[in-house]
C-alpha positions as CSV (number, residue, x, y, z in Angstrom):
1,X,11.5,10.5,-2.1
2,X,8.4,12.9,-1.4
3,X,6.5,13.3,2.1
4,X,3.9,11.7,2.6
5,X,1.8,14.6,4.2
6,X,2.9,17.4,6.2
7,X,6.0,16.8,8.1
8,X,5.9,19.4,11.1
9,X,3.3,21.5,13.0
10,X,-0.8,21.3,12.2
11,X,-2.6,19.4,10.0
12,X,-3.2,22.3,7.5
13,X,-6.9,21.3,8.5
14,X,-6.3,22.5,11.7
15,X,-5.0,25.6,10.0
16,X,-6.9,28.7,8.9
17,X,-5.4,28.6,5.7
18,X,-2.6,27.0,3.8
19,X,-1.2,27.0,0.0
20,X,-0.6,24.0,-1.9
21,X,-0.1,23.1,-5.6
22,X,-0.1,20.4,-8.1
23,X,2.2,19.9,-11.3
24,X,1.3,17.5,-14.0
25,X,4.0,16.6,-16.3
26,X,2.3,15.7,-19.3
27,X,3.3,14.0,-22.5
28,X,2.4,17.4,-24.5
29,X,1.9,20.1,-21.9
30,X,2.9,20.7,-18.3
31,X,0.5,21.6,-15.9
32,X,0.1,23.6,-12.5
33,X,-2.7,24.2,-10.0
34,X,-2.4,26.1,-7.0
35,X,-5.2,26.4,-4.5
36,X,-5.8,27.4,-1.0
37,X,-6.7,24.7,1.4
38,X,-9.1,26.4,3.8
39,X,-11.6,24.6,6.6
40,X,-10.9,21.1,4.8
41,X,-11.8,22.4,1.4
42,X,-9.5,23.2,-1.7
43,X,-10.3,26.8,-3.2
44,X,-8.6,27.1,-6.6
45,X,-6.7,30.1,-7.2
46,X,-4.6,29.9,-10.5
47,X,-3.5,27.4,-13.1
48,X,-0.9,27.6,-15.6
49,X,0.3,25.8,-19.0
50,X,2.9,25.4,-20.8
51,X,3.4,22.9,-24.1
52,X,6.4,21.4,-23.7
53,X,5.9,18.5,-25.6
54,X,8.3,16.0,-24.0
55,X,6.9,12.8,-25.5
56,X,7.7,14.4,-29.1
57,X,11.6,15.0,-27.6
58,X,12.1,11.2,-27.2
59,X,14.5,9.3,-29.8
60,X,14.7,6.1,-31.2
61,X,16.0,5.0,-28.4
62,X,13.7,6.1,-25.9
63,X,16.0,8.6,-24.2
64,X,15.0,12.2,-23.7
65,X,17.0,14.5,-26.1
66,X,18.6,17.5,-24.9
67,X,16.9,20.2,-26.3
68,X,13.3,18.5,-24.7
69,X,15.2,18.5,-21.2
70,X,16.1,21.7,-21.9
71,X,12.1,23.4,-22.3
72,X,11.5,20.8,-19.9
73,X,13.4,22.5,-17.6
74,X,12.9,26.0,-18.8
75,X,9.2,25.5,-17.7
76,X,9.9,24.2,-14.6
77,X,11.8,27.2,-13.4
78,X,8.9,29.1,-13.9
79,X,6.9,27.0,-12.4
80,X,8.6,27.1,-9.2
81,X,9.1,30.9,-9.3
82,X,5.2,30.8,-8.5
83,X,5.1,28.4,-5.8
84,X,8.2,29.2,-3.8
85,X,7.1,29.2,-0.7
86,X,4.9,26.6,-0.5
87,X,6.1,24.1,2.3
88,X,7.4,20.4,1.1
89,X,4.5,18.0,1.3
90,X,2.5,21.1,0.3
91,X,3.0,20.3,-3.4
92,X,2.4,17.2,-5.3
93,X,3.9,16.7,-9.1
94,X,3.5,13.6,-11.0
95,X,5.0,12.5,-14.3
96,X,2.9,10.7,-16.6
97,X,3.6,8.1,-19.6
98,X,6.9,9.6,-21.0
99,X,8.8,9.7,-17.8
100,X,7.5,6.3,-17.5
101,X,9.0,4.8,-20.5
102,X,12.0,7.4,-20.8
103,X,15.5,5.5,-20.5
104,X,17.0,8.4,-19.1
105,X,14.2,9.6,-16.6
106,X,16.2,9.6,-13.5
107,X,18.9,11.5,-14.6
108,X,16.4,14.1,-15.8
109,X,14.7,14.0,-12.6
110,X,16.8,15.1,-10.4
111,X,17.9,17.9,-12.3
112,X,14.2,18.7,-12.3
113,X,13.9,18.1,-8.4
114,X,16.7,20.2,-8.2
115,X,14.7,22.8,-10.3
116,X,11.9,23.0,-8.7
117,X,12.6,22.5,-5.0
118,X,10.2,19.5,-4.9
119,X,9.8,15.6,-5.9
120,X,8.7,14.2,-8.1
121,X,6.9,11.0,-8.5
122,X,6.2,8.5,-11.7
123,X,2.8,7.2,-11.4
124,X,1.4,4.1,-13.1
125,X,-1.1,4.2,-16.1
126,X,-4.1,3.0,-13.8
127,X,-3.1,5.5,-10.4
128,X,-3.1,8.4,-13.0
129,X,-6.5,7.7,-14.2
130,X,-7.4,6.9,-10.6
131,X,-6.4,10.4,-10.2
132,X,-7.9,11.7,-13.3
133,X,-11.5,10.8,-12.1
134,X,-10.6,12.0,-8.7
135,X,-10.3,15.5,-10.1
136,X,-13.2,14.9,-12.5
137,X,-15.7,14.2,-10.2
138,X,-15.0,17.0,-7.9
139,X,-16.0,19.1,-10.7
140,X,-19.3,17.9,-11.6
141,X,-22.8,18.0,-10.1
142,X,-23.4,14.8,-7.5
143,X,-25.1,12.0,-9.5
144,X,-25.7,8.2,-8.1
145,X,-25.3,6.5,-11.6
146,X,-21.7,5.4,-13.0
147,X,-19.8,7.6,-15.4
148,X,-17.2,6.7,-17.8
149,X,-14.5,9.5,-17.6
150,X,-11.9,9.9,-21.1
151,X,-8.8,11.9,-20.8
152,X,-6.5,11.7,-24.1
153,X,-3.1,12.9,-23.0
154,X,0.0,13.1,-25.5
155,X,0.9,9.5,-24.5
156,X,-1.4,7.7,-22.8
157,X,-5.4,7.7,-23.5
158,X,-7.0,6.8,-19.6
159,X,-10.7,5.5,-19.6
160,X,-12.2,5.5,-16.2
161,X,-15.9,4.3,-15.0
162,X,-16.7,5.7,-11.7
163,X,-19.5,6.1,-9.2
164,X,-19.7,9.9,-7.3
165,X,-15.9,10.0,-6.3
166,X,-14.8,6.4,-6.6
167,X,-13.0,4.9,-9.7
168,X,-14.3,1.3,-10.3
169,X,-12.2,0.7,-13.5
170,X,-9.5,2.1,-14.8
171,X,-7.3,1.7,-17.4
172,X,-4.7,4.2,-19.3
173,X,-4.0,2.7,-22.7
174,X,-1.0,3.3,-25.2
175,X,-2.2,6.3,-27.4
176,X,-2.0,9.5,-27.3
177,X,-2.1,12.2,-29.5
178,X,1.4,13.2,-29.4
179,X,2.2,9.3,-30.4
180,X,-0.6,9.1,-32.7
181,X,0.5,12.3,-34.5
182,X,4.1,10.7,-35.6
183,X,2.8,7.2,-35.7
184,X,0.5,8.5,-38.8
185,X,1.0,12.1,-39.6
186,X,4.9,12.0,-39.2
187,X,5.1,13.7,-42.7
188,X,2.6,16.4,-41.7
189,X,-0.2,15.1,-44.3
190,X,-3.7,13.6,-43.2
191,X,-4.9,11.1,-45.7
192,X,-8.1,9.0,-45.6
193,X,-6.0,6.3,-45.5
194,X,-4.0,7.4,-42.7
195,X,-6.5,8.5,-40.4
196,X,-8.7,5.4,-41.2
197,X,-5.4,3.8,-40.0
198,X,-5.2,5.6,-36.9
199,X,-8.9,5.5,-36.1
200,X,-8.9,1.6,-36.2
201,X,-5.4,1.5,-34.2
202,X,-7.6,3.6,-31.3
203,X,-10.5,1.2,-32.0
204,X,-7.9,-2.0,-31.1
205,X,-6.5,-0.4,-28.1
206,X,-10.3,0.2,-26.6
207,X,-11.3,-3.5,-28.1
208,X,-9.0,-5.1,-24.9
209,X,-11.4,-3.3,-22.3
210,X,-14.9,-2.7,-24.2
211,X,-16.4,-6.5,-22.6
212,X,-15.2,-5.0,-19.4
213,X,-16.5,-1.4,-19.3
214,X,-19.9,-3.1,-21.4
215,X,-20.7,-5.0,-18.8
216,X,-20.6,-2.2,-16.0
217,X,-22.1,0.1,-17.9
218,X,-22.2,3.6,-17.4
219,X,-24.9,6.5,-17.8
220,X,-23.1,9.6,-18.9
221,X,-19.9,9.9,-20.8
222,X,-17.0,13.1,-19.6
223,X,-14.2,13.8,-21.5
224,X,-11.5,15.6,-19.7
225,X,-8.0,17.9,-20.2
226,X,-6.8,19.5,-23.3
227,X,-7.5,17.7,-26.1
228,X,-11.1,16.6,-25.6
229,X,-11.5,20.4,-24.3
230,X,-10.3,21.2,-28.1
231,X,-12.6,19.3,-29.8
232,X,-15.5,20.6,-27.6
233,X,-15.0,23.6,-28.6
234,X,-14.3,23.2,-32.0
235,X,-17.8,21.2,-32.0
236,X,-19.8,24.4,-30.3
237,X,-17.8,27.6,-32.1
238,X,-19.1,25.5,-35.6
239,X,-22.4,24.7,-34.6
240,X,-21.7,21.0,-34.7
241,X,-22.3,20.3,-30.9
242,X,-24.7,22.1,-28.5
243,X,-23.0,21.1,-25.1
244,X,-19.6,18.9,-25.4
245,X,-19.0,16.2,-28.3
246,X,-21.3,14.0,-30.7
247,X,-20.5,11.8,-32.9
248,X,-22.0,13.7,-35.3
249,X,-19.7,16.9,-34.7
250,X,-16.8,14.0,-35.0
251,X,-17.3,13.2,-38.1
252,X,-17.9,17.0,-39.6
253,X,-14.0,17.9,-38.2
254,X,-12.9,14.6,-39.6
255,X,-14.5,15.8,-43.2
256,X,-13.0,19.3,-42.6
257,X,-9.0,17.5,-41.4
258,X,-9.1,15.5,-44.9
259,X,-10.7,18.5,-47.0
260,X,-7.8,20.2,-46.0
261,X,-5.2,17.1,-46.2
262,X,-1.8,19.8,-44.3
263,X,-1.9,19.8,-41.0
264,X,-0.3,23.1,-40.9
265,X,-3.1,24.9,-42.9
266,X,-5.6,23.3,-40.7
267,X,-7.8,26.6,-39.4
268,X,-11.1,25.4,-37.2
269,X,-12.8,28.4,-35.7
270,X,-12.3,27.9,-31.9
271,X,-9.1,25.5,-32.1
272,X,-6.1,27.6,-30.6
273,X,-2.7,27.5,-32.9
274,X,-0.6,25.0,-30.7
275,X,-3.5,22.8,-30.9
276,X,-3.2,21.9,-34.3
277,X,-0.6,19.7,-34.9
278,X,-2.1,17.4,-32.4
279,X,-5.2,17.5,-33.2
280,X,-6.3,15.2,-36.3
281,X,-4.4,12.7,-33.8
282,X,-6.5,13.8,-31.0
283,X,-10.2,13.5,-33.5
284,X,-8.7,10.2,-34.6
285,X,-8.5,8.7,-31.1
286,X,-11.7,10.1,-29.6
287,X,-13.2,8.9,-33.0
288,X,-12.1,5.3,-32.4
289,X,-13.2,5.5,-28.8
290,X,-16.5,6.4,-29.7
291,X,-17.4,3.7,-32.5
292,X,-16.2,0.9,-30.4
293,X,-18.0,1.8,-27.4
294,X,-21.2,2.9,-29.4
295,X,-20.8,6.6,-27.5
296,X,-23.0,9.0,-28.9
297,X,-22.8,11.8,-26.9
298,X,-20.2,13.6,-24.5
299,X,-20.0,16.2,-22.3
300,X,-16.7,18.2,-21.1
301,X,-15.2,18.1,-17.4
302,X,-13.1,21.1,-16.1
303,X,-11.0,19.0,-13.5
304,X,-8.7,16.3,-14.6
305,X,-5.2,15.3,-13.4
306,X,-3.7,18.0,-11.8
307,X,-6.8,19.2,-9.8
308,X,-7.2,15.1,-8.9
309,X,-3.9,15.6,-7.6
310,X,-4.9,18.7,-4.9
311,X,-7.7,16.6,-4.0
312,X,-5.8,13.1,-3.3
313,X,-3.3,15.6,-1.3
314,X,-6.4,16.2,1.0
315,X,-6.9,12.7,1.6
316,X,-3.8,11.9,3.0
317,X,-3.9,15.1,5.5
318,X,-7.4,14.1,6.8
319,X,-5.8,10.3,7.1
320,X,-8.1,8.9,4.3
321,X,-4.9,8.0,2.4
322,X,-5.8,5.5,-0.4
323,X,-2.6,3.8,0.2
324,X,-3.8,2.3,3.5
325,X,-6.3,0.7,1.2
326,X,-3.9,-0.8,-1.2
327,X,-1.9,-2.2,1.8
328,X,-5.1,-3.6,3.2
329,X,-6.4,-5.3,-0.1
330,X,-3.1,-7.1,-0.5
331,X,-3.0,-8.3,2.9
332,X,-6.1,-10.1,2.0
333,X,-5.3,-11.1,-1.8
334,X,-2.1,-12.7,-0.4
335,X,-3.7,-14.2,2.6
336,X,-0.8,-12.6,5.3
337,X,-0.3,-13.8,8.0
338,X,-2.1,-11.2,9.9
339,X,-0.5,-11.8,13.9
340,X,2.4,-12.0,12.7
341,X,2.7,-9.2,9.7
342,X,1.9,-6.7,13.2
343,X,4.3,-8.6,14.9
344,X,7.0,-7.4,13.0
345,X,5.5,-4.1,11.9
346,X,5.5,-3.6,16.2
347,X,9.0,-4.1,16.2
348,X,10.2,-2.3,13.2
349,X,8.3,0.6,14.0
350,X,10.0,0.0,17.8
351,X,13.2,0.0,16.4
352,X,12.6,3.1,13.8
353,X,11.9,5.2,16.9
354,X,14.8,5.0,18.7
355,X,17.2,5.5,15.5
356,X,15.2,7.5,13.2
357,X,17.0,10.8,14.6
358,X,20.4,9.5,14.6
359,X,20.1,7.7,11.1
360,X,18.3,10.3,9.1
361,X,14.8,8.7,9.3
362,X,12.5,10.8,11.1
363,X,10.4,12.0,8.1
364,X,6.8,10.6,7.8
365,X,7.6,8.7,4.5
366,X,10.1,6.5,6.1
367,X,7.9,5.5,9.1
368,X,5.3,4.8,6.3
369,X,7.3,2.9,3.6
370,X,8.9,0.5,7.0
371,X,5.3,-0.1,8.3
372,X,3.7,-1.3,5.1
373,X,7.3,-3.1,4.0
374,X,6.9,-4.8,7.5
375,X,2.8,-5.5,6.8
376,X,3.6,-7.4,3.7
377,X,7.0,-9.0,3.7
378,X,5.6,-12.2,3.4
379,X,3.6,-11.7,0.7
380,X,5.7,-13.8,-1.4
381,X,4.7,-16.8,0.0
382,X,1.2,-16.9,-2.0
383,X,4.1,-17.9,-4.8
384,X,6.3,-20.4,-2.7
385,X,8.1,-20.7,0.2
386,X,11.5,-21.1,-1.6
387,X,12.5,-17.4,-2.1
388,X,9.7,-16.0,-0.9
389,X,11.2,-12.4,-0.3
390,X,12.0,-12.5,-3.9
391,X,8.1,-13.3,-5.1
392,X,7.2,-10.3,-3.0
393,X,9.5,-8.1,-4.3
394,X,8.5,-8.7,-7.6
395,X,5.0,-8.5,-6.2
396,X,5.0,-5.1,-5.0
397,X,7.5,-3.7,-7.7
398,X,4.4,-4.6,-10.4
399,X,1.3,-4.7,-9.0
400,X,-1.0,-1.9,-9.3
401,X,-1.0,-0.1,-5.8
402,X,-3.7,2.7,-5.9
403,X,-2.1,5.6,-4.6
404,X,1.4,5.1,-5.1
405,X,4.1,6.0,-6.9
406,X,6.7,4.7,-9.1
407,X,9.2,5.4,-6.9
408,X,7.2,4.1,-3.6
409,X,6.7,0.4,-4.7
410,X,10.6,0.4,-5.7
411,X,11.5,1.4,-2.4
412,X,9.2,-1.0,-0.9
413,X,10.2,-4.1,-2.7
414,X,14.0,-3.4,-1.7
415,X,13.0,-3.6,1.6
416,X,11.1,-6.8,1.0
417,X,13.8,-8.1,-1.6
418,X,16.5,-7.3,1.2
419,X,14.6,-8.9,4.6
420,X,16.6,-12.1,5.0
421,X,19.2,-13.8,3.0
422,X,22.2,-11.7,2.2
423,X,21.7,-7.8,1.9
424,X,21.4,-7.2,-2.5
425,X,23.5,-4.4,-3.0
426,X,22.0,-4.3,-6.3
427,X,18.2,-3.8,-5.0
428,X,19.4,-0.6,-3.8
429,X,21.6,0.6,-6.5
430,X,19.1,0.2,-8.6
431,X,17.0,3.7,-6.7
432,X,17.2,7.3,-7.0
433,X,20.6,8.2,-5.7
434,X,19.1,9.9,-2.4
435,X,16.8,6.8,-1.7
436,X,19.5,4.9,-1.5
437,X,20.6,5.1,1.8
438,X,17.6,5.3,4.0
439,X,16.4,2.7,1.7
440,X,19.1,0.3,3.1
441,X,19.3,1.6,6.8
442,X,15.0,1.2,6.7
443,X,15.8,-2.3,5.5
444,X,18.2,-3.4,8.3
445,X,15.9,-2.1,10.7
446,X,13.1,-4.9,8.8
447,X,15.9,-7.2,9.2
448,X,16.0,-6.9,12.9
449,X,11.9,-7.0,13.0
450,X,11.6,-10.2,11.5
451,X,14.6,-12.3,13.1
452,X,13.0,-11.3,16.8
453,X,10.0,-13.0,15.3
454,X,11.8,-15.6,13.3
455,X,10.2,-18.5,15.8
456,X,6.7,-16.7,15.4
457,X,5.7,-17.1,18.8
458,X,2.9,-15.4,20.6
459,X,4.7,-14.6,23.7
460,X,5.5,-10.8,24.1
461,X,8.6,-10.0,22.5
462,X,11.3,-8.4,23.9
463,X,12.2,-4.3,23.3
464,X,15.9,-4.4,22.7
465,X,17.7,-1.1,22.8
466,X,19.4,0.1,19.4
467,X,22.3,2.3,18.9
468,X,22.8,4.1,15.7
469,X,26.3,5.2,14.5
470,X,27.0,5.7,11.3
471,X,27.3,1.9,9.9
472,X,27.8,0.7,13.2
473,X,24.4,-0.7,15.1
474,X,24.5,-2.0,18.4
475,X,21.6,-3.7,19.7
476,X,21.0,-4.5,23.5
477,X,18.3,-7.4,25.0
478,X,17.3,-7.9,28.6
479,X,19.7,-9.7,30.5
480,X,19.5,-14.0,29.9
481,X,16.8,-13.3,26.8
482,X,19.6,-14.7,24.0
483,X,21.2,-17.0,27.0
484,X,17.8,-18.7,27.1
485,X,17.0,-18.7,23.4
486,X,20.4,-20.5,21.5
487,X,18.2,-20.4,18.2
488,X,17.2,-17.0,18.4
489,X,21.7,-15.9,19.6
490,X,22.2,-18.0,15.9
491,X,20.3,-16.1,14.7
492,X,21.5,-12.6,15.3
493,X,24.9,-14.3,14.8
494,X,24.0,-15.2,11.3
495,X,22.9,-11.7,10.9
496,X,26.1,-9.9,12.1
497,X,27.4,-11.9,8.9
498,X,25.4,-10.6,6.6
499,X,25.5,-7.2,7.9
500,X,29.1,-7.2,7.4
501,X,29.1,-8.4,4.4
502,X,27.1,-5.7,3.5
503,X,30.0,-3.4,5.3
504,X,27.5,-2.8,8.5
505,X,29.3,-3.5,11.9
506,X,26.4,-5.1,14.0
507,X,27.0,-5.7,17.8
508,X,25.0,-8.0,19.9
509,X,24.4,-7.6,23.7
């Protein structure tokens, strides 16, 4: 589970100067960024490359073969030759649509983690192109009108329409050039049929937004990462584009792919060698994209994921995180109880403190995940009442949270899942192998929260004393509080059963 922000000492914004990097695990290519953060603004200093092509190493199964692990891998080693050094919660890395659909993506993340010396998180369709325009707006000049922002990856194609730096829609739809390329060109052939085929396939997947994106509109048009970059600059090296891509210059490379017919004898001055069996894919997509939304002209960003990364890092050091948002907008979507949602965040975060040493718990990210857990545990009730930690686990395991990851919103909705009722072994089984644990002590500890406020009264509530050791808790009140409250002693009674059950000795004082 990553840190949240920097775990000991300054802010780095208190700092003169601090490293920090961000790795992109693409579809096709794996990315790095590393910048300095110096008086609260990110200098770039070096980014690096590498095609790895891990959507291509994916079977009929779904699972990642061995030999894609294995360049997978390779990469990363180098990668983290470059940024050892760099402090935890200094670096950021993401993985994008294949580790979100990969069978075996846990297994090959933590022999990744283990590579690199960092987490990694999986991040939704919509939070990567949240990020995506994040890192393309810092790039270009300051406008007030809305932009829509393309970035084709080997997966996932994202379309974003933004004002300045804030994403107002976003999408990430399923196509990608890597995809694309065996979908179609499997056989290494582009036909007119087959291109026409996968032009109209890009021009489907863009139908399900156009009405949306139409109707907000948008003044300029920015593609963004490699393969827009390669048309762009297949388009100006031929003369077929002045500045960035036309529809025009689209059709000319589309003449030249099927003039050709091989993909490996494809030769377009300006379009680098590892490009090109991607690419007729990549021309096919943007192709689609532009017809259906009647885009005639567009220019080229440098920033894109990994730089949108750096900057979202920033946020949460200056305590702009976007995640405060997310948990604030489902407060309100779910109408929560408000009084009492900081009822039991007061106590859980009460609790946490006096444990946190003794249990493992003391790193920002688990005071975080407890405090928003505790925020929104009844969330479920917007469903029913019946079950209602259920509803809200499935509620936070697949909504789309800006700003979190994959990995987050599972750990979250154990919490929620677990909060009353007997403790789901399953719910926690079902996490990254080191999540498990703090997942299910961070959970007891929301357990505790909400039976103190199980009668939700507004009378102060007590501030037991709790013991941590090991799996055995012992938890203290004020003399006469339970004497004086019989429903509130059945209570904790009730929960010393279902702690045991879950092989937890709790003790009641």
């Amino acid at each position: 589970m990553p840190y949240s922000r920097a775990q000991q000492g300054d802010s780095p914004l208190q700092q003169q100067k601090q490293a920090l990097a961000a790795i992109d695990l693409g579809s096709n290519s794996f990315h790095m960024v590393v910048g300095w953060l110096e008086h609260n603004e990110i200098r770039l200093q070096e980014s690096l490359s590498e095609k790895v092509q891990l959507g291509a190493g994916l079977d009929a199964r779904n699972q990642l073969t061995e030999e894609a692990c294995r360049r997978a891998l390779d990469c990363l080693a180098r990668f983290a030759q470059r940024i050892e050094g760099i402090p935890r919660g200094y670096v950021r890395v993401v993985g994008t649509n294949t580790l979100r659909v990969a069978r075996n993506a846990k297994a090959f993340l933590k022999q990744a983690e283990a590579v690199l010396g960092h987490d990694i998180d999986i991040v939704a369709g919509r939070e990567e192109a949240r990020l995506i325009y994040l890192g393309v707006s810092h790039h270009l000049p300051g406008s007030n009108g809305r932009r829509l922002v393309v970035d084709i990856g080997g997966g996932s194609t994202e379309l974003i329409i933004g004002e300045r730096f804030e994403s107002v829609e976003t999408e990430s739809l399923h196509m990608g050039c890597v995809s694309f390329s065996g979908r179609f060109f499997a056989d290494g052939q582009v036909t007119e049929k087959a291109f026409r085929k996968a032009v109209t396939a890009a021009r489907q997947e863009v139908l399900s937004i156009e009405a949306a994106y139409r109707a907000l509109g948008w003044q300029e048009a920015v593609g963004a990462s490699g393969t827009v970059k390669a048309i762009a600059q297949v388009c100006q090296e031929n003369g077929w584009a002045s500045d960035g891509i036309t529809l025009d210059g689209l059709q000319k490379i589309r003449k030249q792919i099927l003039k050709t017919g091989a993909i490996d004898e494809l030769a377009f001055k300006g379009l680098r060698d590892d490009r090109v069996p991607i690419f007729p894919a990549g021309v096919a997509i943007l192709t689609g994209i532009f017809e259906q939304l009647g885009i005639e002209h567009m220019t080229v960003a440098a920033g894109a994921l990994r730089e949108g990364l750096l900057y979202d890092l920033l946020g949460r050091f200056a305590r702009e995180d976007v995640r405060e948002r997310s948990i604030l907008a489902m407060l309100g979507r779910y109408h929560v109880d408000r009084a009492q949602a900081e009822r039991v965040h007061d106590s859980a975060m009460l609790l946490l403190k006096q444990v946190a040493g003794d249990w493992g718990l003391d790193q920002d990210i688990y005071r975080d995940l407890l405090r928003w857990a505790a925020l929104l545990h009844e969330i479920g009730l917007s469903v029913s009442h019946t079950q209602f930690h259920k509803h809200g686990a499935y509620l936070l395991l697949n909504s789309d949270l800006p700003g979190f990851s994959r990995q987050e919103q599972e750990m979250m909705a154990a919490l929620v899942r677990g909060h009353r009722r007997k403790i789901p072994a399953a719910e926690f089984d079902n996490l990254a192998e080191e999540d498990r644990l703090p997942a299910r002590r961070l959970c007891l500890l929301l357990r505790l929260a909400t039976r103190l406020h199980h009668a939700r009264s507004t009378d102060k509530a007590p501030e037991p004393e709790l013991v941590a050791r090991g799996d055995e808790l012992t938890l203290t009140f004020p003399d006469h509080w339970l004497d004086e409250r019989p429903l509130s002693e059945a209570d904790f009674e009730q929960e010393q059963d279902y702690f045991g059950a879950a092989g937890i000795t709790l003790r009641v004082h």
